[in-house]
C-alpha positions in Angstrom: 53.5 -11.0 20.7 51.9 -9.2 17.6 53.6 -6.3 16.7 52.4 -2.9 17.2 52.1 -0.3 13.8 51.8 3.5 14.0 50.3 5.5 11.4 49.9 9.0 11.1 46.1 10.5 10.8 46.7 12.7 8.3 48.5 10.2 5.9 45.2 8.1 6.2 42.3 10.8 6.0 43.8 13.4 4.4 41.4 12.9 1.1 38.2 12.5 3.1 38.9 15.5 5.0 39.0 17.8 2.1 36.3 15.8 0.5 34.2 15.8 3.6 34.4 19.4 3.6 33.5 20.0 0.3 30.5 18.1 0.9 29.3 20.1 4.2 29.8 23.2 2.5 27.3 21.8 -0.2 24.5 20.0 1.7 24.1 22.6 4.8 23.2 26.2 4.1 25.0 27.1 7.5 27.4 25.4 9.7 26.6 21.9 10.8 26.3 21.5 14.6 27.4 18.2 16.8 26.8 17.0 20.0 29.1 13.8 21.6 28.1 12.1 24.5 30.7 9.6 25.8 29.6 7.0 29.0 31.7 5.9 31.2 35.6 5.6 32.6 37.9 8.6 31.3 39.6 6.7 28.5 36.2 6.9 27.1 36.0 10.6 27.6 39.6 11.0 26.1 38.2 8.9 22.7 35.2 11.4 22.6 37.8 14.5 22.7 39.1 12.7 19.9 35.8 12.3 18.1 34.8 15.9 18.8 38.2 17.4 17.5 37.5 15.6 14.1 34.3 16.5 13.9 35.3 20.2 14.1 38.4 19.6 11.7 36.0 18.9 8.8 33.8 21.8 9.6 31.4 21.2 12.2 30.5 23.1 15.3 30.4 21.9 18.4 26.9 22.8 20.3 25.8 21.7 24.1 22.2 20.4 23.7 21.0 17.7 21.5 17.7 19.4 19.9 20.8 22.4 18.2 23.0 19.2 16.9 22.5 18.4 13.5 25.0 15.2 14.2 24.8 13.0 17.6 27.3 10.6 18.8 27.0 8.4 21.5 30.0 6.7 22.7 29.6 3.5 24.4 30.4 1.9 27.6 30.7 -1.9 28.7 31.8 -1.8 31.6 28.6 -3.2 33.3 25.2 -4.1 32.2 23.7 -0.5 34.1 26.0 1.4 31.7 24.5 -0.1 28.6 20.4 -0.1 30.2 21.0 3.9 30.2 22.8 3.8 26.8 20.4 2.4 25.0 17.3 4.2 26.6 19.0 7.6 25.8 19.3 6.2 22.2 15.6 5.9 22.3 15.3 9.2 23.0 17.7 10.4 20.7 15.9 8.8 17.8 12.6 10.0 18.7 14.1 13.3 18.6 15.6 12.5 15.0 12.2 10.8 13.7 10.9 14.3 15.2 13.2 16.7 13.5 13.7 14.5 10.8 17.2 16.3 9.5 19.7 14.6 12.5 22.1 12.1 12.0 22.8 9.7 14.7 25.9 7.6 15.6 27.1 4.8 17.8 30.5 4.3 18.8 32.5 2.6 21.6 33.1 -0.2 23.7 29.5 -1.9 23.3 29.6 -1.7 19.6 32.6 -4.2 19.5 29.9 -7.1 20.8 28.5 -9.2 18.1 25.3 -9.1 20.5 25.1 -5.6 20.6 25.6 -4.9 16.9 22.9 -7.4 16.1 20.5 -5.0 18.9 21.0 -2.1 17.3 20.2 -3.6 14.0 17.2 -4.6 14.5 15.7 -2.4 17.2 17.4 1.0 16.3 17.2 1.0 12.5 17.5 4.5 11.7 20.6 4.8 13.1 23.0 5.9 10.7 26.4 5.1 12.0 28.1 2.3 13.7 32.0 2.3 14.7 33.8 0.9 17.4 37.1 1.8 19.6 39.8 0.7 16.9 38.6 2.7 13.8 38.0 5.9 15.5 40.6 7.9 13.2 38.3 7.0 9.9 35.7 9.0 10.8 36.0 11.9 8.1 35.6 8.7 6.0 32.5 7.1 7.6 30.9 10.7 7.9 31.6 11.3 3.6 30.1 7.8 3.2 26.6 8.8 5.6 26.9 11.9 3.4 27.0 9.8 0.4 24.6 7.1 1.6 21.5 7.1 3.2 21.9 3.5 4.7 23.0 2.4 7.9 27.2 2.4 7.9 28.8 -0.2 10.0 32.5 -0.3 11.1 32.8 -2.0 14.2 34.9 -4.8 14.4 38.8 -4.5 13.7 41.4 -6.9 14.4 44.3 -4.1 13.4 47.1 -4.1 15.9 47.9 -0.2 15.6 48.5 2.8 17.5 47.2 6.0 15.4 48.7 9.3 16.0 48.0 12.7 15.2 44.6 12.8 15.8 42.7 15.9 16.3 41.5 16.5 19.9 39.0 18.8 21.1 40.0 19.2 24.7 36.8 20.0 27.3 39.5 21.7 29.7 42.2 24.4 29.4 44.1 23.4 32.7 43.7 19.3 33.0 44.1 17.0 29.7 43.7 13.4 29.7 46.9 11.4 27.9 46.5 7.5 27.2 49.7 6.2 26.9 48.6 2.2 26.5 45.4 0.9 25.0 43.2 -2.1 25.2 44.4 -5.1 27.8 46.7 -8.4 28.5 45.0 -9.3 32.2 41.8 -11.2 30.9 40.1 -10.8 34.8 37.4 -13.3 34.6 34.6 -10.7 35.1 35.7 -8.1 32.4 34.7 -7.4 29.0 37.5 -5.3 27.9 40.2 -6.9 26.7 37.4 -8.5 24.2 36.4 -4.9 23.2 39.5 -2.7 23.3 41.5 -5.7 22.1 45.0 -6.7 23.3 47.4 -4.1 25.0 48.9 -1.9 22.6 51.8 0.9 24.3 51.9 4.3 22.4 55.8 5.5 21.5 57.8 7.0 24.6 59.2 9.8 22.7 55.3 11.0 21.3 54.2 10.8 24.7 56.6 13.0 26.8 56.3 15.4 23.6 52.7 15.2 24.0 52.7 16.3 27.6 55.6 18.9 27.3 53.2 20.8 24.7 50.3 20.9 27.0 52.2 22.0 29.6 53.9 24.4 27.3 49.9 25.4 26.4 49.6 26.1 30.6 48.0 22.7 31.3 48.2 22.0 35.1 47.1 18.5 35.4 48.1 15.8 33.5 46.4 12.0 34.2 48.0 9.3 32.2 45.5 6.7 31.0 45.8 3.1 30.9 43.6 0.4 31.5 47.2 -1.6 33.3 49.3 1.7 33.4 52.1 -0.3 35.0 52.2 -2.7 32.1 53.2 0.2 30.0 55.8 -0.9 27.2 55.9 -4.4 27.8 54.4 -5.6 24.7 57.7 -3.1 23.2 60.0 -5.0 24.9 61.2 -2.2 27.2 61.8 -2.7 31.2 60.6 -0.3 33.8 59.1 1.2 30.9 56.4 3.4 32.9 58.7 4.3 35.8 61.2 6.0 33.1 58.3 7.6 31.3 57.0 8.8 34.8 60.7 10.4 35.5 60.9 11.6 32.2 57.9 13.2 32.8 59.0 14.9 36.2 61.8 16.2 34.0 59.7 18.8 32.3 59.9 22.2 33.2 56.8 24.1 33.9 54.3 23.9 37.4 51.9 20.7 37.0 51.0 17.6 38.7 50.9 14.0 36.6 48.3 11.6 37.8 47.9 8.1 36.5 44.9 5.5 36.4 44.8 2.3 36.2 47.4 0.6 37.9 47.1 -3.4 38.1 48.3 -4.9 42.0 50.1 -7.6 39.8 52.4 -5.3 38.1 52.9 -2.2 40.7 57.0 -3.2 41.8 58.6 -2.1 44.6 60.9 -0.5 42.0 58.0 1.5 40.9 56.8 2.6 44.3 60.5 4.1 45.5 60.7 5.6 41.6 57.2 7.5 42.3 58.5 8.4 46.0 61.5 10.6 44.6 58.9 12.4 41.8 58.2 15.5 42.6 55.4 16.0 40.3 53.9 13.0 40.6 50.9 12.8 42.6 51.0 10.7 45.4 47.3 9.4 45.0 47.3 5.7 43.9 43.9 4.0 42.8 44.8 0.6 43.1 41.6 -1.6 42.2 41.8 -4.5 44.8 38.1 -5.7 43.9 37.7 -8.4 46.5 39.8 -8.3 50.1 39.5 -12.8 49.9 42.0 -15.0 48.4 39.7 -17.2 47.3 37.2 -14.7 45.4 40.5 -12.8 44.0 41.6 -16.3 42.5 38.3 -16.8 40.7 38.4 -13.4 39.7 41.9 -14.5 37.7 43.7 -11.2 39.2 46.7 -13.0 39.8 47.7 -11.4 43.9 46.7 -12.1 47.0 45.7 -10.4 49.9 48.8 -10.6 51.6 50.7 -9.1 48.6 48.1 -6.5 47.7 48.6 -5.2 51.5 52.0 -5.3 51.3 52.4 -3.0 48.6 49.9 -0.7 50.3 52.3 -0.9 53.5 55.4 -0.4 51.3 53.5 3.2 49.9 52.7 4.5 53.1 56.4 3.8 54.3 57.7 6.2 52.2 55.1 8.2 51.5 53.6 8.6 54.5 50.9 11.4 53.3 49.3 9.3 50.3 46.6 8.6 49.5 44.5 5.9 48.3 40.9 5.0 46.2 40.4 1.6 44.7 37.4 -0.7 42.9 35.2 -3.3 44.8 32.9 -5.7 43.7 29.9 -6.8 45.7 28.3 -10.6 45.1 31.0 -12.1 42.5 29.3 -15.3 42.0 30.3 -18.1 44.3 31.3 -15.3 47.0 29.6 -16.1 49.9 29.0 -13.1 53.2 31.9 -14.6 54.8 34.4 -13.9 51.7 32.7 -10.3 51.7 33.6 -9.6 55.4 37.1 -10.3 54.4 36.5 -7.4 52.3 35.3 -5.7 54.8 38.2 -6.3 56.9 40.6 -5.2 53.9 39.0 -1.4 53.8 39.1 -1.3 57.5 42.8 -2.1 57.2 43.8 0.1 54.5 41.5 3.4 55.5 41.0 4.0 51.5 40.3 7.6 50.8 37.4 6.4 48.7 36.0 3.7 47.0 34.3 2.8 43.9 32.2 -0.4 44.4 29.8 -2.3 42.3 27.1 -5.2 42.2 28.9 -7.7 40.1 27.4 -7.4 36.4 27.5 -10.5 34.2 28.9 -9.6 30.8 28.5 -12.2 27.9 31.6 -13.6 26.9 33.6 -13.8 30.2 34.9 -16.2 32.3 32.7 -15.3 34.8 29.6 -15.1 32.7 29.6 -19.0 32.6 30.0 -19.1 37.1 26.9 -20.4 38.9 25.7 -17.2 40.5 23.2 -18.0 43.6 23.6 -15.0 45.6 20.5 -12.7 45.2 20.4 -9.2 44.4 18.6 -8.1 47.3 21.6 -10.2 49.6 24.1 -8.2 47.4 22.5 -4.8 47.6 22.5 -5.7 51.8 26.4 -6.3 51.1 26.9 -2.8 49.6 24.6 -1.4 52.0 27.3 -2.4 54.6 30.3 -2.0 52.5 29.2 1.6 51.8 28.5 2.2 55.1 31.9 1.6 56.5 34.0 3.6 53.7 31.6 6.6 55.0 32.7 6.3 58.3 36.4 5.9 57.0 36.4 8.6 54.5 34.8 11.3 57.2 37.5 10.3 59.9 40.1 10.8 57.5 39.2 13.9 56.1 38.7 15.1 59.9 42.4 15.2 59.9 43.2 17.6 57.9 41.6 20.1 59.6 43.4 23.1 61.0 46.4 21.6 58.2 47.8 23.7 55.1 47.2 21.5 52.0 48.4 22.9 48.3 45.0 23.0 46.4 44.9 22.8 42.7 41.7 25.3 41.7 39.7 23.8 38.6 36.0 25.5 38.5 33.5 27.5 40.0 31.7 25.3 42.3 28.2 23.6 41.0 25.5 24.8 42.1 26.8 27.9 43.9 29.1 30.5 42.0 30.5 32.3 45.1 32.9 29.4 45.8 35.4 27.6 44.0 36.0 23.9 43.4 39.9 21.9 43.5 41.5 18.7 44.8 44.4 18.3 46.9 47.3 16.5 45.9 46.1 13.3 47.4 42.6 13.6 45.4 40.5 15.2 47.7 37.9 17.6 47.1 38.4 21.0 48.1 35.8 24.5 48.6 36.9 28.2 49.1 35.6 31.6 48.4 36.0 32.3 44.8 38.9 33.9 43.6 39.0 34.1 40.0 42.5 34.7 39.8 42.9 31.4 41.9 41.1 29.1 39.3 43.4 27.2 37.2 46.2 27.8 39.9 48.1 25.9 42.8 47.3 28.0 46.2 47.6 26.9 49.9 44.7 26.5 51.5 43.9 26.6 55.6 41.4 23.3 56.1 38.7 24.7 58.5 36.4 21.8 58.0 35.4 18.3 56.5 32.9 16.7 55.4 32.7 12.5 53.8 33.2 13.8 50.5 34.5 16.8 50.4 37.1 19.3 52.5 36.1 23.4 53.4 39.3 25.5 53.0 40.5 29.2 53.3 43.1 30.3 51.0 46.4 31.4 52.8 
C-alpha cells in the first residue's frame, strides 16, 4: 500500500500565482475572461469548481458563453466511448472558434487525457491546442497557464504517477446552497469494464479532520446540501489504515450543528456492511437515498464484470435497508449487452428491478474502453439486440418509477427548494429526501429552504406539490 502525501496549494503555486498575475496584468488591456466546461459524473464537476476557482485567483473572470472567453477549458470524461464522441466534436468547434477569433486559448483536461491513445489524438488532430493536463496535476495550473503565457507551443502535463492528496485549493462553487465534497479519489475495485482506476489512479482517502472542517464551513456559509464524492465512498480510509472509517466520518458529520442534509455517491455492493447500514439508520442528517450501482441482476455476468457480490448478497443488503428504513429510497447503474451476456442473463436483470422497485435507474449500452479487462471479451451481441434490451429495460423502470411516485400522493414530504423551475419561472424546483423531484408555486423566500410540501400529483419523473 503506497503511501498517501498531502501538500498544501499554496506552498506549491505560490510563485506562479503572483507571477501569473503579473503577466495578465501585462498582456491583456482588460480583464481576461474564462469559460470551463466539465463532462460527465459530479467528481468531474467538483475538479472543474476547482479549475474555475484558480482561474479567478490569478485574475481572470469567469464568463457563460464561449465566444466572451478569452481562455476555454474542457474537462474530460471516460466514462464511455459516447462521452468522448461529444468531447471531441465540441473541441472541433471550439477550435474553429479560436482559428476564428484568433486571440483564445484552449485547454484539455480530465479523465481522457490520462490515455496514451487519447493524448497521441489530440496531438495530431487538434494541434492548436494549447494546453494538455490530466486529473492528478490539477493544482499546477497557475504554473501551466504562466508557461502558455510564456510559450506559444502546445504544454503537455498529463500523466502523473504521484500518490498525493492536495489541499487548499481554490474552488469556485456553481451553487450557494448544495456543494460537492470528495472525500476519496481515484479507485482499488479494477471492474473489468471500467477505465477509471487507469485514469484517476489508485484510491487515495483525503484527511478526516480536513473533511468534517470542510463541511462545517459550508454549512457555517448556509450550505443546505452536502454530497460526499467517491468513486467507492464505502472504501473511505482503508488505504489509511482506519476501520469503519466512512461510518465515523458520516456520524461525525451528523454532529454538526446547523440544518442540512449529507448525501453520498458512489457506494460499492462489496463494501456497504451491515454496520454501515444500521450507522446510516440512526443519522439524522443523512439522507436516506442510496445509489447502489448493481450493473447486472446475473451471477454469471456480475462475475465477468469482476464486482466481487452476487445477486443474493446484493439483495440482501437492499432487504436489510428497507428493514430499518422502511421509507428509502433507491437509484442504481445498469449495463445493457456486456459482452458474453446473452437475453436470458438480461431477464435476470430484469427480474432484479422488478424486485427491488428502484426509484430510478441509470443504464447504459456497454462501451468498450481500451485497456480493460473487458475490452479484450468476445462481444457478439449486436447493437441493435442491445438497444431492444434497453428498450425493455427502460420500459419497466417507467412503469416502476410512475407507480412509486403514485404513492406519495395526498402524503406531506419535507422538500429541499434549489431553483426556479426551467423553463417556467412561476414554479419552483427541489428533491425530497429520498431524491425525488419536486414542483410548487414559487416562493422566493422558499428557495434554498426545507418546507413541507402536500403531494397532489405524480408523474415518472417528477412529483407536483403544494407547500403546507
Amino acid at each position: 500500500m503506497s503511501k498517501i502525501f498531502v501538500k498544501d496549494y499554496l506552498l506549491t503555486q505560490n510563485n506562479f500565482i503572483e507571477r501569473c498575475k503579473n503577466l495578465i496584468n501585462e498582456k491583456f488591456k482588460n480583464t481576461p475572461t474564462f469559460f470551463v466546461h466539465s463532462y460527465g459524473c459530479q467528481g468531474n464537476v467538483s475538479e472543474g469548481e476547482k479549475i474555475e476557482g484558480i482561474l479567478k485567483e490569478i485574475g481572470f473572470l469567469k464568463v457563460n458563453s464561449l465566444n466572451d472567453a478569452n481562455l476555454i477549458i474542457l474537462n474530460s470524461c471516460a466514462i464511455r466511448e459516447k462521452a468522448e464522441n461529444k468531447f471531441f466534436s465540441h473541441l472541433g468547434n471550439v477550435l474553429n472558434l479560436k482559428n476564428s477569433s484568433g486571440d483564445k486559448i484552449v485547454g484539455v483536461c480530465g479523465c481522457m487525457v490520462q490515455q496514451n491513445h487519447i493524448l497521441k489524438k489530440i496531438k495530431e488532430s487538434f494541434p492548436s491546442v494549447n494546453l494538455v493536463f490530466g486529473t492528478h496535476v490539477i493544482d499546477k495550473l497557475p504554473e501551466f497557464l504562466f508557461n502558455i503565457l510564456t510559450n506559444s507551443k502546445m504544454q503537455c502535463f498529463n500523466i502523473s504517477s504521484e500518490e498525493n492528496i492536495v489541499e487548499n485549493i481554490p474552488i469556485l462553487r456553481t451553487s450557494r446552497i448544495k456543494a460537492l465534497v470528495p472525500i476519496s479519489y481515484g479507485c482499488n475495485n479494477f471492474c473489468s469494464y471500467c477505465i477509471v482506476p487507469y485514469v484517476k489512479g489508485r484510491e487515495r482517502s483525503r484527511d478526516f479532520k480536513i473533511i468534517v472542517n470542510e463541511v462545517k464551513g459550508l454549512v457555517e456559509k448556509g450550505y443546505k446540501e452536502i454530497t460526499l464524492l467517491g468513486q467507492n465512498v464505502n472504501s473511505y480510509g482503508k488505504d489509511l489504515n482506519l476501520n469503519n472509517a466512512f461510518l465515523k466520518l458520516l456520524q461525525e458529520i451528523n454532529l454538526i450543528k446547523g440544518e442540512f442534509k449529507v448525501r453520498f455517491m458512489t457506494s460499492h455492493p462489496k463494501d456497504f456492511s451491515k454496520e454501515l447500514i444500521e450507522g446510516i439508520s440512526k443519522c439524522n442528517k443523512v439522507c436516506k437515498h442510496f445509489h447502489l450501482p448493481v450493473q447486472s441482476g446475473c451471477d454469471e455476468i456480475l462475475k465477468n464484470m469482476n464486482r466481487k457480490y452476487t445477486k443474493k448478497q446484493y439483495l440482501e443488503i437492499i432487504d436489510y435497508i428497507k428493514f430499518l428504513m422502511p421509507k428509502a429510497t433507491f437509484s442504481t447503474d445498469i449495463i445493457v449487452g456486456f459482452p458474453g451476456e446473452t437475453y436470458e442473463n438480461f431477464k435476470e436483470t430484469l427480474e432484479l428491478v422488478k424486485k427491488v422497485k428502484f426509484n430510478a435507474i441509470y443504464n447504459f449500452i456497454y462501451s468498450k474502453r481500451i485497456g480493460t479487462k473487458a475490452a479484450e471479451m468476445e462481444d457478439l451481441i449486436k447493437k441493435e439486440e442491445k438497444t431492444k434490451w434497453l428498450e425493455e429495460l427502460i420500459k419497466t423502470q417507467n412503469e416502476i418509477s410512475y407507480e412509486n411516485n403514485k404513492k406519495y400522493v395526498g402524503k406531506i414530504e419535507n422538500v429541499f427548494f434549489e431553483d426556479v423551475l426551467n423553463g417556467d419561472e412561476n414554479f419552483m424546483v427541489g428533491k425530497t429526501e429520498g431524491n425525488i423531484m419536486v414542483t410548487c408555486k414559487k416562493d422566493e423566500k422558499k428557495i434554498g429552504n426545507f418546507c413541507d410540501v402536500e403531494i397532489t400529483k405524480a408523474h415518472r419523473t417528477k412529483l407536483e406539490g403544494k407547500l403546507i
